[in-house]
Each structure stands twice: as structure tokens, then as C-alpha cells.
C-alpha positions as CSV (number, residue, x, y, z in Angstrom):
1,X,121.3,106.5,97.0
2,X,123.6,104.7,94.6
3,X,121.9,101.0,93.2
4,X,124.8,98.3,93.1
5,X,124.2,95.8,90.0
6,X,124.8,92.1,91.6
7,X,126.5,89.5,89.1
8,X,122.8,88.4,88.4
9,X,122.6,92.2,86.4
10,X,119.6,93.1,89.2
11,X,119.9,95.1,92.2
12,X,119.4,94.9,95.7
13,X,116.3,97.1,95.1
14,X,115.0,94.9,92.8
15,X,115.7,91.5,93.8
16,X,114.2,92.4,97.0
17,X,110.6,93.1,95.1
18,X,110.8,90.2,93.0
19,X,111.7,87.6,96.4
20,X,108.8,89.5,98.0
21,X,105.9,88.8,94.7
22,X,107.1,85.3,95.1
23,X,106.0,85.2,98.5
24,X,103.0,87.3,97.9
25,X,101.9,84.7,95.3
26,X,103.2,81.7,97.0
27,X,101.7,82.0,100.8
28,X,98.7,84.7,100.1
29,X,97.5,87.9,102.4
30,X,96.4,85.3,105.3
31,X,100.6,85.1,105.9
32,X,101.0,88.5,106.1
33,X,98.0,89.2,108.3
34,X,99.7,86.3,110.5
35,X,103.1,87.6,110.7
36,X,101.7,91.3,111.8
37,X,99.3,89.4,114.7
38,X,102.5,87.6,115.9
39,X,105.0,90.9,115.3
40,X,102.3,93.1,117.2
41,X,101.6,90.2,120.2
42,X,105.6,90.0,120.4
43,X,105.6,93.8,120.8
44,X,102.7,93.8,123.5
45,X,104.6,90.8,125.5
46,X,108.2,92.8,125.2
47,X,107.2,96.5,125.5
48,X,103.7,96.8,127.3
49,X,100.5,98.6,127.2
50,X,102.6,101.9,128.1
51,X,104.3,101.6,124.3
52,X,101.1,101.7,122.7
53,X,99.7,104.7,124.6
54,X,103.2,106.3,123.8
55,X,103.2,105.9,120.6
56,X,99.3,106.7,120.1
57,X,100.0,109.9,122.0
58,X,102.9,110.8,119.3
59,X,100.7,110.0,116.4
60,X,98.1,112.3,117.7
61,X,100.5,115.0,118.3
62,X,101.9,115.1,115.0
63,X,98.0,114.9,113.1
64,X,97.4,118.5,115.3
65,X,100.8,119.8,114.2
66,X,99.6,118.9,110.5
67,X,96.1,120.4,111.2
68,X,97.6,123.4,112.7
69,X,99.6,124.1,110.0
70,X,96.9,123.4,107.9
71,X,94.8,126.3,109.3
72,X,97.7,128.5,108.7
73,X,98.4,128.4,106.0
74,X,95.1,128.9,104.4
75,X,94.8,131.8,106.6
76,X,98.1,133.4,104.7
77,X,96.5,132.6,101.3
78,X,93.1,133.5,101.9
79,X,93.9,137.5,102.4
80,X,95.9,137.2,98.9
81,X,92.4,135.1,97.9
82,X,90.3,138.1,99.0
83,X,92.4,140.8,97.3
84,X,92.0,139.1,93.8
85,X,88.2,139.0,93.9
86,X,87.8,142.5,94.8
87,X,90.5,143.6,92.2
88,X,88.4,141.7,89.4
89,X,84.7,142.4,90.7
90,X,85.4,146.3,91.7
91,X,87.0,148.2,89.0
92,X,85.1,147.2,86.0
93,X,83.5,149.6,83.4
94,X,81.6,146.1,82.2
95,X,78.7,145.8,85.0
């Protein structure tokens, strides 16, 4: 994605970092823990319990997908794993 330079010579990308150090260093972590409370009550007053259990339920689906593929695919490379071993611990003149 393309950066625009602003008349300031910054861009959008990095004006955005430096406003959001200022507030870092102006109002501290307590602000931020505060905003997520209120974002996350607003979200439990608008949406419900259910949203929560939905989106738990997608988060836990997705972790097994990852797992699963996991497993696979160090099944696939542990044959190949195998194979080298024998190939350098078999054939040898040097026991």
C-alpha cells in the first residue's frame, strides 16, 4: 500500500504513531486499560453474552485447525526425517 507524504513531509502511517506516543506518555497504561473496560462493557450492553460465546467458539475452532495442521505436517516431514537417519547410520564402512 502506497504512503501519501502530507505537507508536514510525514505520513499518515507515521503521524498516526507519533499522536499515539504523545498519548502514551501523556495519560499512561491506566487510560488504555480504561478505554478497553468501557469498549468491552459497551460491547456486553449492545451485543450480549451470546457474542462472547460466539466469538470464543471461533477462536477455539481456528486454535484446532492450527493444531491440526500442526500434526500434519510433522507427520509429512518426519518419514523424510526417518529416511535420513537410516541412510547415514546404515551404510557405513566406519563402525
Amino acid at each position: 500500500m502506497a504512503e501519501e507524504k502530507k505537507s508536514g513531509g510525514m505520513t499518515v502511517r507515521e503521524a498516526g504513531r507519533k499522536g499515539g506516543q504523545k498519548v502514551r506518555d501523556q495519560r499512561g497504561h491506566s487510560f488504555y486499560e480504561e478505554i478497553g473496560r468501557k469498549g468491552g462493557e459497551t460491547v456486553r450492553d449492545t451485543r450480549g453474552h451470546e457474542f462472547y460465546e460466539e466469538i470464543g467458539h471461533k477462536g477455539g475452532q481456528k486454535v484446532k485447525e492450527l493444531i491440526e495442521a500442526g500434526k500434519r505436517r510433522a507427520a509429512q516431514q518426519a518419514p523424510a526425517d526417518v529416511t535420513k537417519v537410516e541412510k547415514t547410520e546404515g551404510g557405513g564402512e566406519n563402525k
